[in-house]
C-alpha positions in Angstrom: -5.3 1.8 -5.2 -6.0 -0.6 -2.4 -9.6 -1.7 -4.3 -7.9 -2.2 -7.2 -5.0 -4.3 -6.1 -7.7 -6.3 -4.4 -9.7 -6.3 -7.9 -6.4 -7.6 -9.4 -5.2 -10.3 -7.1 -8.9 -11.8 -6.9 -9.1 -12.2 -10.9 -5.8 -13.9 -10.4 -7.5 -16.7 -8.6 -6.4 -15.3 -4.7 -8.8 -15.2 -2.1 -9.0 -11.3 -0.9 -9.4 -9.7 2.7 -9.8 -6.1 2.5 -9.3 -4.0 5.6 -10.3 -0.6 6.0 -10.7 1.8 8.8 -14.6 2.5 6.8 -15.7 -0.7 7.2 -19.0 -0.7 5.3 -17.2 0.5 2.3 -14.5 -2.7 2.5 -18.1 -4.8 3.3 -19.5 -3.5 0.1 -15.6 -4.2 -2.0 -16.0 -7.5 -0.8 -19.8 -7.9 -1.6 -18.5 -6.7 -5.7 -15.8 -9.0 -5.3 -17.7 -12.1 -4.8 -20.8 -11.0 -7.1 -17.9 -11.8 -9.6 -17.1 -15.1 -8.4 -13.8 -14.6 -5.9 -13.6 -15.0 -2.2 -13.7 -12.1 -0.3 -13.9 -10.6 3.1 -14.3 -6.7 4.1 -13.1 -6.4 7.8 -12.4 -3.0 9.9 -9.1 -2.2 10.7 -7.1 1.0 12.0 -3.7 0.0 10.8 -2.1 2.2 13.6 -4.0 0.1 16.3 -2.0 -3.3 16.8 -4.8 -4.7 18.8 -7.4 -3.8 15.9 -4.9 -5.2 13.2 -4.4 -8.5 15.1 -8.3 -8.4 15.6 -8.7 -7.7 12.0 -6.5 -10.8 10.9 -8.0 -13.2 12.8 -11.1 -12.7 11.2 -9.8 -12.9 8.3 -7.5 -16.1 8.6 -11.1 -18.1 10.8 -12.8 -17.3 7.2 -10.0 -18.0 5.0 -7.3 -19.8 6.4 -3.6 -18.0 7.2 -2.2 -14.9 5.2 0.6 -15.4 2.6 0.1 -12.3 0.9 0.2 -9.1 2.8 -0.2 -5.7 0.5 0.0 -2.7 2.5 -1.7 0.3 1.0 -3.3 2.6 3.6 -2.0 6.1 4.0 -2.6 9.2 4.8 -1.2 12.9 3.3 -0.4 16.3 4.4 0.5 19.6 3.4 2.3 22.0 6.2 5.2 24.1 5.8 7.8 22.4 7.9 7.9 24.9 10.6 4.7 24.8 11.1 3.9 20.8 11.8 3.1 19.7 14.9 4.4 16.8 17.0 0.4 15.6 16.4 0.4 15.9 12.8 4.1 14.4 12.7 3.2 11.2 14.7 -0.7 10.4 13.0 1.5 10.3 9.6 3.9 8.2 10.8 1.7 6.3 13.1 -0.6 4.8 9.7 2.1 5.1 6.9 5.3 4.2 8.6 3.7 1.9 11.9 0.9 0.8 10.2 2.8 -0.9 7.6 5.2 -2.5 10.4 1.7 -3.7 12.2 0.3 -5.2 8.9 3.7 -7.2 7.7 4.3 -8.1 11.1 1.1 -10.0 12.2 1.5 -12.0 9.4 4.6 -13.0 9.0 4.7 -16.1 11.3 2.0 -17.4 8.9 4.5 -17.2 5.8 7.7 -18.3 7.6 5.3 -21.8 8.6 4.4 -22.3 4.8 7.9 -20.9 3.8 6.3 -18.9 1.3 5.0 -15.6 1.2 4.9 -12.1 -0.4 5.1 -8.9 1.1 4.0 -5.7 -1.5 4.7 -2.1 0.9 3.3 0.9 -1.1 5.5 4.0 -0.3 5.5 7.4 -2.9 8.0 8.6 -5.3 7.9 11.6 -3.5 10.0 9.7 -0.8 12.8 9.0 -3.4 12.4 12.9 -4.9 11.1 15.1 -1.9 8.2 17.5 -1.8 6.8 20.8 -0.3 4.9 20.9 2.1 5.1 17.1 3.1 8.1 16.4 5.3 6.0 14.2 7.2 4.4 12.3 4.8 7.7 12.2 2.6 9.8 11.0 5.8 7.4 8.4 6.6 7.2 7.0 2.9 11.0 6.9 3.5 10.5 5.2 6.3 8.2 1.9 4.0 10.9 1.9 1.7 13.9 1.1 4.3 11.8 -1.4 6.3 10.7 -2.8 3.0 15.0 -3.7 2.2 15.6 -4.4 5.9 13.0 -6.9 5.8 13.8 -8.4 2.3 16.7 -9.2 3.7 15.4 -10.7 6.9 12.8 -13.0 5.6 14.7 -13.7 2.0 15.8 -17.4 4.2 12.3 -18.0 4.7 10.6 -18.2 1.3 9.2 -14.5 1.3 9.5 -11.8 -0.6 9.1 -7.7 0.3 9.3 -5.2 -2.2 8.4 -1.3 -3.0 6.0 0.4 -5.2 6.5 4.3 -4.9 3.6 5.5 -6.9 4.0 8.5 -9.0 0.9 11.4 -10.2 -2.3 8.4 -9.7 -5.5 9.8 -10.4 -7.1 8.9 -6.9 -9.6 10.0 -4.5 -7.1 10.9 -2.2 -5.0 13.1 -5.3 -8.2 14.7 -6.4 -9.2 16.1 -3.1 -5.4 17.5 -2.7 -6.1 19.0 -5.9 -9.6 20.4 -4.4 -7.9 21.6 -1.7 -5.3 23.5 -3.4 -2.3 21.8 -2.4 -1.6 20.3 -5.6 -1.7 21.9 -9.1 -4.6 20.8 -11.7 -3.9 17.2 -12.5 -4.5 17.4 -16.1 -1.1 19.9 -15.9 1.3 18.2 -13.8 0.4 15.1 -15.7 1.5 16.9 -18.8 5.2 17.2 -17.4 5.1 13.3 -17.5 7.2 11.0 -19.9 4.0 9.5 -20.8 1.2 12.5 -21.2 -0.8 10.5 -18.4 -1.5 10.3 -14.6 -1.2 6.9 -13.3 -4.2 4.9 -12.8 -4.9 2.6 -10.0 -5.3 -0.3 -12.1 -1.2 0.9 -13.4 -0.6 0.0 -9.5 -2.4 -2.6 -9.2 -1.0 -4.4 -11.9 2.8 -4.3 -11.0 1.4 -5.7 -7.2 -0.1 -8.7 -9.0 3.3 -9.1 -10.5 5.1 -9.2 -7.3 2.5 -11.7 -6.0 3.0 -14.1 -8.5 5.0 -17.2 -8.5 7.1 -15.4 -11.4 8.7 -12.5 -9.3 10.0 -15.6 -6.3 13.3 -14.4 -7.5 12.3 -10.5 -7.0 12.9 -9.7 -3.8 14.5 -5.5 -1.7 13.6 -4.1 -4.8 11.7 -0.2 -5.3 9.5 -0.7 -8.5 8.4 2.4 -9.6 5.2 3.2 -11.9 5.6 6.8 -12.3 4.8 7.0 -16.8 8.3 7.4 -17.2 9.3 10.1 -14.4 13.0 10.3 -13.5 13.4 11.2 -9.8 
């Protein structure tokens, strides 16, 4: 999802950083991105590490000048009964979904409150608005993006910024196929048949909606959870 919000907001004219804890594959996003004419820079980042996000964003800001778009899509699942999760497994969830995504928005937000403009996309899962076996950590830390994202709407509202929700639905990922691999999710091809819409999500589906939120347009779209889900009602 995170490649192809970057894909989207570059076509829209924006110059794109891309941070990712694999570093040569955000290099080699970056290299695609500007083989097509954008501006782009891949940078390593552990979004749970504040030193190595701050690290990361001053790259990013000496090559392409301060951040007024922040899109926060790294994140991590899990499947373990409830009972059985430990106080490791519970705090490396929270520590990139939930902290991460407070690292990321905050390192760049006194670079949108000086241009008094600025838009903040948190990605979170409609599994946080619906529940789901197996995840309580993962659910409670998606939970966890979607409050921050209204607390901070509200906050930074004064400023010229914007901060809104995308719970994804079923999207046909890397990260969904391998759950599917695993076991821990049914065939996608059937729970994408209980959908509204006879379809998984795509990342492109994602990505799209994000480049909405980014745009001058949505400057009067601001606490809101916009889900892409092919019709699901949760």
């Amino acid at each position: 999802m995170g490649l192809a919000i970057a894909r989207q907001l570059a076509a829209s004219g924006r110059r794109v950083a891309l941070l990712d804890l694999q570093v040569e594959a955000a290099r080699r996003a970056a290299d695609d991105l500007r083989d097509s004419g954008a501006t782009a820079v891949g940078v390593e980042a552990d979004v749970s590490d504040r030193r190595a996000v701050d690290a990361a964003l001053d790259k990013v800001r000496a090559e392409l000048g301060p951040i007024g778009i922040m899109v926060t899509s790294a994140g991590l699942d899990a499947f373990e009964p409830f009972s059985d999760i430990t106080l490791a497994q519970w705090e490396r969830i929270l520590a990139v979904n939930l902290t991460g995504t407070f690292h990321c928005l905050q390192a760049v937000v006194a670079d949108m409150c000086a241009a008094r403009w600025g838009r903040m996309v948190t990605i979170s899962s409609a599994s946080a608005q619906s529940g789901a076996l197996r995840m309580a950590h993962y659910v409670a830390s998606k939970a966890g993006v979607i409050g921050l994202t209204k607390a901070l709407a509200l906050e930074l509202a004064p400023h010229g910024i914007t901060v809104n929700n995308v719970p994804p639905g079923l999207i046909d990922t890397p990260m969904s196929r391998r759950a599917e691999q695993a076991g821990d999710l049914g065939p996608l091809e059937k729970l994408a048949a209980r959908i509204p819409m006879r379809r998984a999500g795509t990342p492109e589906d994602i990505a799209a909606i994000c480049g909405f939120l980014c745009s001058e347009e949505a400057g009067y779209i601001t606490g809101q959870v916009i889900g892409v889900s092919g019709g699901m009602v949760l």
